[in-house]
LUMVONU-147929 format. One record per residue: x, y, z of N, C-alpha, C in turn. Coordinates in steps of 0.02 Angstrom, whole numbers, padded with zeros to 5 digits, always signed. Example, Ala and Ser with C-alpha at 12.3 -4.5 7.8 and 13.67 -1.06 7.14 Angstrom:
BEGIN
+00660-00284+00390+00615-00225+00390+00660-00165+00390/+00642-00112+00354+00684-00053+00357+00645+00002+00394/
// end
This chain:
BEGIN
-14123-01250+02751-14131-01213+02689-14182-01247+02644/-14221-01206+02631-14270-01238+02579-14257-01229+02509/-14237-01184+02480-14226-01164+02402-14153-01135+02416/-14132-01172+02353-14050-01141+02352-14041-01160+02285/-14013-01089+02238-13999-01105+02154-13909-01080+02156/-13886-01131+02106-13821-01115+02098-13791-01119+02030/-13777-01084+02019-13761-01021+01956-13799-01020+01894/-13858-01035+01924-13935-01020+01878-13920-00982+01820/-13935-01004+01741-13945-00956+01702-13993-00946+01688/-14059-00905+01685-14119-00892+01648-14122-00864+01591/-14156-00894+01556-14162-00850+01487-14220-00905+01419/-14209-00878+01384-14254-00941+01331-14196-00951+01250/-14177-01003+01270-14126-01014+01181-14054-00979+01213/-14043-00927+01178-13972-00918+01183-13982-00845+01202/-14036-00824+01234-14058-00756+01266-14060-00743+01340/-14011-00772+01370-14015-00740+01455-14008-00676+01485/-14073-00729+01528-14094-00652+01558-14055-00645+01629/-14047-00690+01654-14008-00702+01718-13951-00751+01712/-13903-00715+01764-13821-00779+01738-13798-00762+01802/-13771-00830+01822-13732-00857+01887-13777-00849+01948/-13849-00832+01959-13886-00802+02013-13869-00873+02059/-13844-00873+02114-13856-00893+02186-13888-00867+02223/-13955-00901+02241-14003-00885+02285-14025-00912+02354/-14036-00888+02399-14077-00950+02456-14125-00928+02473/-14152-00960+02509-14224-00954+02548-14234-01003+02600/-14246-00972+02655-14231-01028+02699-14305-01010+02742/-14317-01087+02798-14386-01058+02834-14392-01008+02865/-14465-00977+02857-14465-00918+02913-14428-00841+02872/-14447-00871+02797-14406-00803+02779-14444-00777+02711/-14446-00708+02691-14473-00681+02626-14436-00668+02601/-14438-00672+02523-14369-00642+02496-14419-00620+02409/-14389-00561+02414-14429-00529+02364-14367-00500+02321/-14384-00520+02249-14358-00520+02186-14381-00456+02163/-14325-00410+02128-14344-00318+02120-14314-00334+02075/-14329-00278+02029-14298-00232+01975-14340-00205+01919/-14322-00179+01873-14367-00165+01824-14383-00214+01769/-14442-00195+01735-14500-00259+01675-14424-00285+01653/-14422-00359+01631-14397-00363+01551-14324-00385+01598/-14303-00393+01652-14263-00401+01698-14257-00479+01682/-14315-00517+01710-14311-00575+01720-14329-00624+01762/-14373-00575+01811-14397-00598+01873-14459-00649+01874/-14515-00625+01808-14557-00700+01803-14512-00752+01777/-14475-00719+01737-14449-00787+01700-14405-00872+01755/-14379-00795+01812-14348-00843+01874-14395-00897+01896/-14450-00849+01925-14503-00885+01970-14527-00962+01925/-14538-00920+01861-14552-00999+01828-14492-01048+01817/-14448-01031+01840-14381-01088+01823-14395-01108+01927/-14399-01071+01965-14396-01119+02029-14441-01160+02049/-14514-01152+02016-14558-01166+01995-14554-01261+01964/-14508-01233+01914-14483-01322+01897-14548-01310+01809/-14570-01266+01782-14587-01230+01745-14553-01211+01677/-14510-01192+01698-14445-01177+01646-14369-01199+01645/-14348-01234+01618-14281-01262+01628-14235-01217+01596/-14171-01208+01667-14114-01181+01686-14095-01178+01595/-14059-01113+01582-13994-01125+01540-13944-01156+01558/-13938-01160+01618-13857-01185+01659-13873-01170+01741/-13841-01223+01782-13854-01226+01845-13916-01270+01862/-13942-01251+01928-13986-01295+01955-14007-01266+02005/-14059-01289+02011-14130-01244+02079-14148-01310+02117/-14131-01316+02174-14141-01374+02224-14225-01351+02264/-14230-01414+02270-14293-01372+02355-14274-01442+02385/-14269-01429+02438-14244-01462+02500-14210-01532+02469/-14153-01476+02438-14100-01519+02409-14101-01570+02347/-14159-01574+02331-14185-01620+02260-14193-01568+02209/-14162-01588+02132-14177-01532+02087-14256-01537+02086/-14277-01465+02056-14328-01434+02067-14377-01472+02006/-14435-01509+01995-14460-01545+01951-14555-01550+01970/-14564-01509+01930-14646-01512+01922-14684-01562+01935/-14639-01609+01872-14696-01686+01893-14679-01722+01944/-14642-01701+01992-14618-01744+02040-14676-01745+02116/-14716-01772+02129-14763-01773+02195-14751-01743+02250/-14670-01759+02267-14650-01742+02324-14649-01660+02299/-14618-01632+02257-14595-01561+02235-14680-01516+02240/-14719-01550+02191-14798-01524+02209-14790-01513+02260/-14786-01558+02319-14829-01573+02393-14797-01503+02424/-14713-01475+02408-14707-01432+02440-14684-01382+02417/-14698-01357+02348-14712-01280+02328-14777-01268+02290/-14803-01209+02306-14852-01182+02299-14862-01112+02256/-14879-01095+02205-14871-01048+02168-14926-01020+02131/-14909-00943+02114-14965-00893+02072-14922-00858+02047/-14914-00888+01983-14873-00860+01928-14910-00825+01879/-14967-00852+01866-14995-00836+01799-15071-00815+01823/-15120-00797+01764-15192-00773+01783-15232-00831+01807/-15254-00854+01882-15295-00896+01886-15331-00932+01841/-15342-00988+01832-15404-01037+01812-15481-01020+01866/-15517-01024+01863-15584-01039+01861-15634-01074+01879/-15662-01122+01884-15725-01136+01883-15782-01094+01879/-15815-01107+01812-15864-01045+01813-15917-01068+01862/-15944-01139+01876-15994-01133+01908-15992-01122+01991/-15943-01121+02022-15919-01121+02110-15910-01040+02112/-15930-01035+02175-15933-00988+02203-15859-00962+02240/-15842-00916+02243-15770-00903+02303-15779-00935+02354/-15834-00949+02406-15811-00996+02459-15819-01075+02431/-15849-01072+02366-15852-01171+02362-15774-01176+02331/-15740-01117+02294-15642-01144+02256-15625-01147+02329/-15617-01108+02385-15603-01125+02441-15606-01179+02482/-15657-01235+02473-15686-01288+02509-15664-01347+02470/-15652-01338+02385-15641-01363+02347-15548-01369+02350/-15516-01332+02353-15448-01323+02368-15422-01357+02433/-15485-01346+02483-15457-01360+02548-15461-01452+02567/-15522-01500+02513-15543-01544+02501-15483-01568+02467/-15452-01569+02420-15415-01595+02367-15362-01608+02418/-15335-01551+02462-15276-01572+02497-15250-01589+02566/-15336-01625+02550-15351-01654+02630-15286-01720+02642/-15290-01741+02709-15286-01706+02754-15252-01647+02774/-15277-01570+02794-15238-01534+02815-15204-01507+02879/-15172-01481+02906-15141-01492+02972-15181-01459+03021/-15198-01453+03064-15237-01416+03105-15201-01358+03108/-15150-01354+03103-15097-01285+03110-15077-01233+03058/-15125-01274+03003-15124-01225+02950-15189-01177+02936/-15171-01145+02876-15222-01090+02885-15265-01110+02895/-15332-01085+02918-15406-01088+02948-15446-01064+02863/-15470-01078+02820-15494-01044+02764-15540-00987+02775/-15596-00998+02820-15635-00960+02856-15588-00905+02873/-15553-00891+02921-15507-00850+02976-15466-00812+02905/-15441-00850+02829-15399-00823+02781-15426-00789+02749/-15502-00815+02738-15541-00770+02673-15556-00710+02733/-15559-00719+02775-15598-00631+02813-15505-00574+02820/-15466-00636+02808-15403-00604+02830-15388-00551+02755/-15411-00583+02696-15390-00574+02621-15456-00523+02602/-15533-00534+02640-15564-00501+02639-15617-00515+02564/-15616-00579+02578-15642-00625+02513-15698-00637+02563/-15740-00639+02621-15810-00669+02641-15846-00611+02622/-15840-00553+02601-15877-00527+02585-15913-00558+02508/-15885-00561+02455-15902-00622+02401-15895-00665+02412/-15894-00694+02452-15901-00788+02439-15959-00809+02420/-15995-00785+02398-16060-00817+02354-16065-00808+02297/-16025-00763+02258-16017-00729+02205-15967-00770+02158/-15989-00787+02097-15943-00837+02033-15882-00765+02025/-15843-00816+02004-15788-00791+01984-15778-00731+01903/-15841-00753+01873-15838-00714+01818-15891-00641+01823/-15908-00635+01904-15948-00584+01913-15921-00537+01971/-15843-00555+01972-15795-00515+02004-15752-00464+01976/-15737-00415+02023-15660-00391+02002-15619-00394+01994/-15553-00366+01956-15491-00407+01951-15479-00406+02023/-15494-00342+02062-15456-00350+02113-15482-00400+02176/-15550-00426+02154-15564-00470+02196-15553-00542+02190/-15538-00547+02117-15522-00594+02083-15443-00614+02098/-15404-00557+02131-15335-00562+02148-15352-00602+02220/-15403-00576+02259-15399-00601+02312-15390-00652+02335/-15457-00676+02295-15471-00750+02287-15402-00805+02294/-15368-00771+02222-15342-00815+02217-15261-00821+02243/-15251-00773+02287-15213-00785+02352-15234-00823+02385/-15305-00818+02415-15326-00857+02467-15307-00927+02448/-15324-00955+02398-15307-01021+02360-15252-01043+02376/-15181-01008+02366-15154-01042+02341-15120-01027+02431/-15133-00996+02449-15137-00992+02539-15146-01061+02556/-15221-01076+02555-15262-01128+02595-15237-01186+02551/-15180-01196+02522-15145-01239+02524-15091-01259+02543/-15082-01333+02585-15014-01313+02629-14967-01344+02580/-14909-01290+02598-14843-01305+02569-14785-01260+02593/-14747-01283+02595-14670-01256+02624-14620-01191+02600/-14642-01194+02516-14613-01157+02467-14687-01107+02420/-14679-01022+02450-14731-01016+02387-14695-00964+02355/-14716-00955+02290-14679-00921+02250-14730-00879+02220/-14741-00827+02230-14796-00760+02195-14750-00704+02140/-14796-00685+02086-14793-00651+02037-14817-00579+02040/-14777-00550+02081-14825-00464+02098-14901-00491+02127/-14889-00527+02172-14960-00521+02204-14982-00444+02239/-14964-00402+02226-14995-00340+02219-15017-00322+02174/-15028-00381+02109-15088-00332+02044-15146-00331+02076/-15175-00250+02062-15238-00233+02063-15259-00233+02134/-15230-00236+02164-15252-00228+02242-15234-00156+02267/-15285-00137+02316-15284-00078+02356-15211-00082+02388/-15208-00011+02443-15134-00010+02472-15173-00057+02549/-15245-00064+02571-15251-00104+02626-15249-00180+02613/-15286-00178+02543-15267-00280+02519-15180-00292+02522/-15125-00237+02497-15074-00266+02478-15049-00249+02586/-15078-00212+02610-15037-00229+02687-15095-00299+02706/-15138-00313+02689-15143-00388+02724-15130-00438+02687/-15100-00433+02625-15048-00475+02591-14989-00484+02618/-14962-00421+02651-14898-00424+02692-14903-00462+02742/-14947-00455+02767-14950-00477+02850-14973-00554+02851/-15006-00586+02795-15025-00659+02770-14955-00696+02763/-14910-00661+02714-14858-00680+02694-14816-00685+02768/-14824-00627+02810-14776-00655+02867-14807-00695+02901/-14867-00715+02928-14879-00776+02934-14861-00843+02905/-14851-00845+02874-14853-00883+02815-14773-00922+02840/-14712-00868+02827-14649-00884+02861-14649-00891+02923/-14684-00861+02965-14681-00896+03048-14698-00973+03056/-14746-00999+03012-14756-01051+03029-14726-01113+02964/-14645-01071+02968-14606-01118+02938-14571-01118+02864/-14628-01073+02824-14617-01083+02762-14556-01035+02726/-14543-01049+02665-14507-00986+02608-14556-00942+02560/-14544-00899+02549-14573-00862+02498-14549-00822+02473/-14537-00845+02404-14525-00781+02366-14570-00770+02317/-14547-00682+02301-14601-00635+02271-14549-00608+02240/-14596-00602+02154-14582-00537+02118-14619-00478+02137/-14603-00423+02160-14626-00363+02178-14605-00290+02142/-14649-00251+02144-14636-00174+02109-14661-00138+02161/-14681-00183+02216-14711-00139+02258-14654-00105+02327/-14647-00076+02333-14586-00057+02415-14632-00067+02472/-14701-00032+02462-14765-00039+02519-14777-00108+02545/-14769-00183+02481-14787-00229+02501-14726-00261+02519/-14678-00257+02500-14598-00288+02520-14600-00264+02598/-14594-00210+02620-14610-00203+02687-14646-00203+02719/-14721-00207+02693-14781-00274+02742-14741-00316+02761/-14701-00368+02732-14669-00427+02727-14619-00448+02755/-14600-00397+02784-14517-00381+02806-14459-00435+02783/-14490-00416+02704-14444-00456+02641-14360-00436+02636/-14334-00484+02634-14262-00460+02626-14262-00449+02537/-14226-00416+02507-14245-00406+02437-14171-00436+02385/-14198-00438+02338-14137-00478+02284-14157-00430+02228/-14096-00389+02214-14096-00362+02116-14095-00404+02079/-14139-00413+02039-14124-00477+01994-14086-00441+01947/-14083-00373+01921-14030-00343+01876-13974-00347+01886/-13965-00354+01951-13863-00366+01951-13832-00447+01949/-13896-00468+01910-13860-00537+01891-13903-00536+01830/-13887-00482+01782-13926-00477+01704-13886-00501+01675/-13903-00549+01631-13859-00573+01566-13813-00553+01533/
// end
């Protein structure tokens, strides 16, 4: 088991948004977080994240509470919670080369960046700055990123903004890669199209509303 929360409260001050949630995630598995806005579902991601601290309870990853500044916790979750950062002067394939550099050494068994960006459908811009993109290419991108970094645990925010219905099925099919070769993932989703790219098992986050 990689992620396991036990009787998690989310919320901010004395406003929860989530109470008693028990969750898991184990390798080799998707698990996608539903319900409607205002639910609570970013607010989760940023508490497993190690982002936002619990009202009550605790969010483990491979059994250690869940803690941002902790090296080991970096080394193995991976996340796109919020609107990318940037470099204005790099191109989509130099954040790629640049991402793939920082977390050298990488395994031979992990993604190929080359083989990800044609998979995400980012070599078509890879020469192109980031501020002379689309959102929706700008979504791409920055899947590919946080892809072509290895880690055990990733945690996405509707990675279906702004993407076509063919970007969000090779989002699906990334993501099941992704669990074959070991990992967890969970997703906030609105999408049903991309939850079953994924062959996501799904969680209401409303029936554990405050």
């Amino acid at each position: 088991m990689i992620l396991r929360t036990d009787g998690l409260d989310v919320g901010y001050r004395d406003h929860v948004l989530v109470r008693g949630l028990r969750l898991t995630a184990n390798a080799g598995e998707v698990l996608a977080v539903t319900g409607p806005n205002g639910t609570g579902k970013s607010s989760l991601l940023r508490c497993l994240a190690g982002l936002l601290r619990p009202l009550a309870g605790q969010v483990l990853v491979d059994g250690a509470p869940a803690d941002e500044r902790s090296p080991a916790f970096r080394r193995t979750v991976a996340g796109l919670l919020e609107t990318a950062a940037w470099y204005p002067n790099l191109t989509a394939a130099e954040h790629l080369e640049f991402v793939r550099y920082a977390n050298r050494p990488v395994a031979t068994d992990w993604f190929d960046g080359t083989a990800l960006a044609d998979r995400l459908e980012v070599t078509g811009f890879a020469s192109t700055l980031p501020g002379r993109l689309s959102s929706g290419q700008r979504q791409r991108l920055a899947l590919a990123l946080v892809l072509a970094r290895p880690s055990r645990l990733l945690l996405l925010d509707e990675p279906e903004r702004h993407l076509d219905a063919d970007g969000r099925t090779a989002v699906g099919a990334v993501l099941r890669d992704y669990a074959r070769r070991g990992g967890a993932v969970v997703m906030a989703s609105h999408d049903p199209a991309l939850v079953d790219a994924a062959q996501a098992r799904t969680l209401d986050v409303s029936d554990w509303r405050g």
